[in-house]
Structure formats: structure tokens, C-alpha cells
N, C-alpha and C positions, 0 to 999 in steps of 0.2 A: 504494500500500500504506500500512496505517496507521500509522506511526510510535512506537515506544514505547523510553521511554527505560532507562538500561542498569538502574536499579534499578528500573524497573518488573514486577511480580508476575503474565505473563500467563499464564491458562490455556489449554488447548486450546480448551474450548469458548470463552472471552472472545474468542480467537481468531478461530474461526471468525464469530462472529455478527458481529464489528466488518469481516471480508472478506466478509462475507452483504450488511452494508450499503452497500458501494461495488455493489453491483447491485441496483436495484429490484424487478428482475425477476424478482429469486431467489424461490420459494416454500419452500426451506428443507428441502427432502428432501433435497438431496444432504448438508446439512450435519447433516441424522437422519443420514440414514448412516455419516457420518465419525465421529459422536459414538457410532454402535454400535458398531464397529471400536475405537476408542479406547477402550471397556469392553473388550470381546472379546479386545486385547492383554496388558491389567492381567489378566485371568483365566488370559491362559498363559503370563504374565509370573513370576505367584504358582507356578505348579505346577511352573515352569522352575526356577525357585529353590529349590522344595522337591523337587527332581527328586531329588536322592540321600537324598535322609530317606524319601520313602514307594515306594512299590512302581509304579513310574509309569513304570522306566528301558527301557529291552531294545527288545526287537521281539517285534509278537505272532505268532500265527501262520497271517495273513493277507497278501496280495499288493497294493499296488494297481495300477493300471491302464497304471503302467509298468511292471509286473512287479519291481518291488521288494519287499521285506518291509517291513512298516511297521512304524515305529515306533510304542510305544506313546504316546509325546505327541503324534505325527504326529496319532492319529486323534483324541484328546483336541482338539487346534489343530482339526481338522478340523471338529468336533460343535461345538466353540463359537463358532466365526466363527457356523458355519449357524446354530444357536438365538440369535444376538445379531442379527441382519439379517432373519430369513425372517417376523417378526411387523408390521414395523413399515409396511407396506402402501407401502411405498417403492419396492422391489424385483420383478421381473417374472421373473427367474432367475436363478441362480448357477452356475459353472462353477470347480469346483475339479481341481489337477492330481493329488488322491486319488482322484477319481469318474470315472469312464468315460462319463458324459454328462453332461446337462441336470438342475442340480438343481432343480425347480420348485416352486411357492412353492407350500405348500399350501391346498386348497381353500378350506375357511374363513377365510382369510385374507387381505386387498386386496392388489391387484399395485397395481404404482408404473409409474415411466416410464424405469426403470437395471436393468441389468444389474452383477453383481460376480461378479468373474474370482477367484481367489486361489491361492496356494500356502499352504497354514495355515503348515507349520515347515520353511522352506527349511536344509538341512543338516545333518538331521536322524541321517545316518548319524554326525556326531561328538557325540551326544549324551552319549554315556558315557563320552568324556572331558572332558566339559566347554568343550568347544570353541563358542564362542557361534554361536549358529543365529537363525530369524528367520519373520516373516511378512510378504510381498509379497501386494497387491492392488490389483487394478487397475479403474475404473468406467465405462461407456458407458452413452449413452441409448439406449432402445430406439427401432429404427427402422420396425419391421412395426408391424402395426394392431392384429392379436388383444390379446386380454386378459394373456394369457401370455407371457415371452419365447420366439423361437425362434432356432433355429442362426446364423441370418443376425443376428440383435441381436449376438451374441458374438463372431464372426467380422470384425468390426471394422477395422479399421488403426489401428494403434496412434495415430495421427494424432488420432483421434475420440474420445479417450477425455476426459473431461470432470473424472479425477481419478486419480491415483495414488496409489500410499506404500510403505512399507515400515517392518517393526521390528522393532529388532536386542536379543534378550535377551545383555546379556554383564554388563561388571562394573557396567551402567545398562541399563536398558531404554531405550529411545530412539525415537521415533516420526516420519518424515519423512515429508511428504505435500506436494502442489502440486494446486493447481486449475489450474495456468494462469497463475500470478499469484507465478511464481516459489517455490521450496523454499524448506520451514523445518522444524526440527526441531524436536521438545519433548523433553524427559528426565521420566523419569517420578519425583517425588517419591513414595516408600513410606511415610515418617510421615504423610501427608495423602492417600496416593492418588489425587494428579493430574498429567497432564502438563502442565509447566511449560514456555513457551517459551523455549528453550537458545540456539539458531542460527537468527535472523531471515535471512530471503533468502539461503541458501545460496549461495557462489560457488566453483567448484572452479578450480583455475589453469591456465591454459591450455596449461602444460606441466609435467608432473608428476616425481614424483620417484618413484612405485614402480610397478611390473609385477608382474601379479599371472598368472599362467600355470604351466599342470600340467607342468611338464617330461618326465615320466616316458612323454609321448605323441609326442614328439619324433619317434623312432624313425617313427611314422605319418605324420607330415604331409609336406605336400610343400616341395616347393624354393623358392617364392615366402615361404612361412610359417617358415620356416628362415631365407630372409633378412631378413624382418622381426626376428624375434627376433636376430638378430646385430645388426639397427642399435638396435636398442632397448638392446642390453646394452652399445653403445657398439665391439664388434668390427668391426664395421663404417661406413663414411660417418663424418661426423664430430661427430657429436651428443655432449651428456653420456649417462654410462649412467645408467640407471633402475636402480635398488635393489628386486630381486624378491623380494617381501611374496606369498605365496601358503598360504592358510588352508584351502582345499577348502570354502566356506562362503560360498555367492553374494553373501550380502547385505551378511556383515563384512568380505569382499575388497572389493565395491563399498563400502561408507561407509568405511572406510578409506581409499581413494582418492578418494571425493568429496569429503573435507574438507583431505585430505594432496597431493591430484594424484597422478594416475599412470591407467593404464591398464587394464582388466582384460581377458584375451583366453580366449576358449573355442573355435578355429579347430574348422574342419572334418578329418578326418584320415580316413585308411584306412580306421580300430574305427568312427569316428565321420562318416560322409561328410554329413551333413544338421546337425552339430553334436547337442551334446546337450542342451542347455539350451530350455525353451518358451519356444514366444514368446507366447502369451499368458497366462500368469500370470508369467514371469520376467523375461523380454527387453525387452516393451513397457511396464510399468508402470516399470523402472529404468530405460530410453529417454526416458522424460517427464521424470523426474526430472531425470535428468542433463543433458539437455538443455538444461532449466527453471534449471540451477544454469553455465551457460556450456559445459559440456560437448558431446561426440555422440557417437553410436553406431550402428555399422553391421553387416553380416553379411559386410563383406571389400568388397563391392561399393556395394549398397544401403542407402539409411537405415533403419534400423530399424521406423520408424514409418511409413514405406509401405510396409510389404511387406501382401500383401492374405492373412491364412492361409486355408486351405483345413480343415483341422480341429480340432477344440479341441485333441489332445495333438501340436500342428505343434512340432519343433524347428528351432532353427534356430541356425546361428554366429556368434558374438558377439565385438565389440569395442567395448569401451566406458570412457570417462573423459575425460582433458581434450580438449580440440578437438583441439591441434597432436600429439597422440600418434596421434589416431585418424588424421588427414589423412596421417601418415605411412604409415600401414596402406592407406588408400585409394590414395595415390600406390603403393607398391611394388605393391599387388595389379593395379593398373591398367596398369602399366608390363610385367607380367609376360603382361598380357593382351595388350596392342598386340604382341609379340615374336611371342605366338605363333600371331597373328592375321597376323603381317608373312613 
């Protein structure tokens, strides 16, 4: 990685081209792309901000494809990812968790050799108290022949994905993304409108200090998932307890913990037997991430990034943050399996 020092002034794009140059091979699409996304967050970065001035706030009265009501930035986040990507002949298809299928690039316009997965505005239900929310997306190359992406390009394992990110509108905008080459953040300067590079090479600590989990589900889950959360709060075994930090807000629970240590857990439960969280616009792009930053992340059993989904809106349950928190999850859940296998 390229080195720069503490007062040096880098941008994203500066960024980008100087990690373009450690691969000859690059031809530079992927890094069109990063640099569309990178507009596309400053646009619902501005609207996020001017959310309580204009008429922007609420829910319309429309559903999407999880049966949710959307928000109205939802859809806003939604229209501008697509119109910042769908021109730039990089792209083959897009799969968002607002659309119920294959967003396809349209006709008069070149397909590329990537697919892009996204959630436009993860957290979207605390908009209207200002509770900081966010965009996750995730990139893969296309692996079929046609011209166009199909289901098989998207359906992926997280494994293959050639780029991730995320970005958190709160009291900074902030942009984190990894090729592969390790996480870094940028903070978005507003008198110049650029992302400035903040946090080179992420590294989150391999034992953390917050838990971030809905307790209110407790009631639901089962006895193995109750015991983890007793050794995590320190009730049990004889660990330090974790300090539970819980936002309702995927992205600001994860970067809070990716830069602080700790945990974030979205277990399977009774309401929820398959988890609720996607894995492919939410689970596998923070998966790389965090990975890419010393971390892992699993579904109680398996790594995240091998699981092979079966359809775009697949959930699935999550644990994810420092290594030695998650391995604690792996062991109890693993432990509870031999017993009842014995």
C-alpha cells in the first residue's frame, strides 16, 4: 500500500489511482465505479442534511420488496446510486434491497464486466429522529458470457466480491471501502466537497469493548444464544464484559465497532428463524470489510463469505466484529452442537 504521511492532503480519487497503480492490470472500471458511488454519497449526503429543512422526511406510500414502507430518502438513495452507475458502460447489472429483481442497464447504454449489489439508506426507519443511517454496496465481476448481467453474476459468495464499502451520514459523512488491499476511510470535507482520506488501513482490535445487540428479542432466541450473551456481558465464564452500544442502524452499530472493537450480533430467533439482515447487500459487503480490517464474521456457524445465496433478498444471521469476540460465538455455538449431537 502507498504510504502517505500524517499531513499529507489525500483524496479519494488520489487515492484510488495511486492503489490502481500497484496493479498493471487494472483497466480502471472498477475504480469509474468507486468514483460514481463516491458522487452518488455526497448527493444523499446533501439531502440527508437538509432532511429537516425540505419536504424529503416521512414515508411514502409505497412498499418495497421487503414489505416495508419506504422511506422517502430510501427511494431518493435508491434513484441516485442507479442514475450515478447505470451510464458509465462499467456495469452489467445492479441489484438493490428496494427492487425485487435485476436492475438492468439500459439498452443504449454499454455493459461493463461488475455487477453492484446495494442497500441505498440502511436504517432508514430512524430517519426522523435523526439517528445517523447509511449506504452499503457491494461489487462482483460478472461471470456468465451474455452481454447483460444474470442471477448467477449476483449470487456470488461473498468471497468473490472484488470491492466493498459503506457510508455513514451522521455528524461526518464518512466513506469506507476495501478492494482487497485492506480498509480505509475518507471523511467527506463540505467546504471543498471531497473525500478526504481520514483512516488509512483500518484495524479493528481483536477484542473489543462494545456489543451491539437488540435485546428486546431475547425472549425469542434460544438457549445457546442466551448463553453467548451472558459471557459477552461478563455473567458468565470469565471474560471482561462488553459495554452494549446498540443504535438499531447497521452501519453506525458496525463502524462504531470497527474502529472502537466490539461485536455486532443479529442471531436467529423464533420472529426471526433465517435472521433478518441480507446477505447480499448487508452481511457480505460488511464481511469484507471487516475482515479486510482484522476482524470476522459469521452466521453462528459458517463464515460469512462462503455461504453460497440462493436468492437476491436471502437473509441470513449475523455476527460480526473483532476476531476473538466472534470465535467466542463460534466456540459456544459449536459446543452446543457436539451436546446435542452426543
Amino acid at each position: 500500500m502507498v504510504q502517505h504521511t500524517a499531513t499529507s492532503v489525500v483524496t479519494i480519487e488520489r487515492f484510488i489511482i495511486e492503489q490502481e497503480r500497484l496493479h498493471p492490470e487494472a483497466t480502471g472500471e472498477l475504480s469509474g465505479i468507486l468514483y460514481d458511488l463516491a458522487l452518488a454519497a455526497k448527493l444523499i449526503a446533501n439531502k440527508v442534511r437538509r432532511a429537516g429543512l425540505v419536504d424529503i422526511l416521512g414515508a411514502t406510500s409505497d412498499a418495497n420488496i421487503q414489505g416495508e414502507i419506504q422511506q422517502k430518502l430510501d427511494v431518493f438513495a435508491n434513484e441516485t446510486i442507479i442514475k450515478a452507475v447505470d451510464h458509465g458502460g462499467r456495469l452489467c447489472a445492479m441489484a438493490s434491497e428496494e427492487v425485487e429483481g435485476i436492475i438492468p442497464i439500459p439498452e443504449h447504454f454499454k455493459c461493463g464486466k461488475y455487477c453492484l449489489l446495494f442497500d441505498p439508506l440502511d436504517g432508514s426507519s430512524n430517519i426522523d429522529v435523526n439517528v445517523p443511517v447509511g449506504t452499503v454496496f457491494s461489487i462482483v465481476q460478472k461471470i456468465t458470457r451474455g452481454r447483460h448481467g444474470e442471477m448467477e453474476d449476483l449470487l456470488q459468495p461473498g468471497r468473490r466480491q472484488v470491492a466493498a464499502g459503506y457510508v455513514i451520514y451522521g455528524s461526518s459523512t464518512m466513506l469506507v471501502y476495501t478492494t482487497g488491499q485492506g480498509a480505509h476511510g475518507f471523511t467527506l470535507d463540505p467546504s471543498i466537497g471531497e473525500f478526504l482520506l481520514s483512516h488509512p488501513n483500518i484495524r479493528t482490535p481483536d477484542e473489543g469493548q462494545f456489543l451491539s445487540v437488540n435485546d428486546s428479542y431475547e425472549q425469542y432466541w434460544d438457549e445457546p444464544t442466551k448463553q453467548l450473551m451472558r459471557k459477552y456481558r461478563g455473567l458468565e465464564g470469565d471474560r471482561r464484559p462488553l459495554t452494549v452500544r446498540y443504535v438499531g442502524s447497521l452501519v453506525a452499530d458496525f463502524h462504531r465497532n470497527l474502529l472502537g472493537g466490539g461485536v455486532f450480533c443479529y442471531p436467529p430467533s423464533k420472529k426471526s428463524p433465517q435472521g433478518k439482515l441480507r446477505l447480499l447487500y448487508e452481511a457480505n459487503p460488511l464481511a469484507f470489510i471487516c475482515e479486510q480490517a482484522g476482524g470476522a464474521a459469521i452466521d453462528g456457524k459458517t463464515r460469512v463469505l462462503d455461504i453460497q445465496a440462493t436468492e437476491l433478498h436471502q437473509r441470513v444471521p449475523l455476527f460480526m466484529g473483532s476476531k476473538n469476540d466472534v470465535d467466542l460465538a463460534l466456540r459456544t455455538f459449536a459446543h452446543h452442537s457436539e451436546l446435542v449431537g452426543a
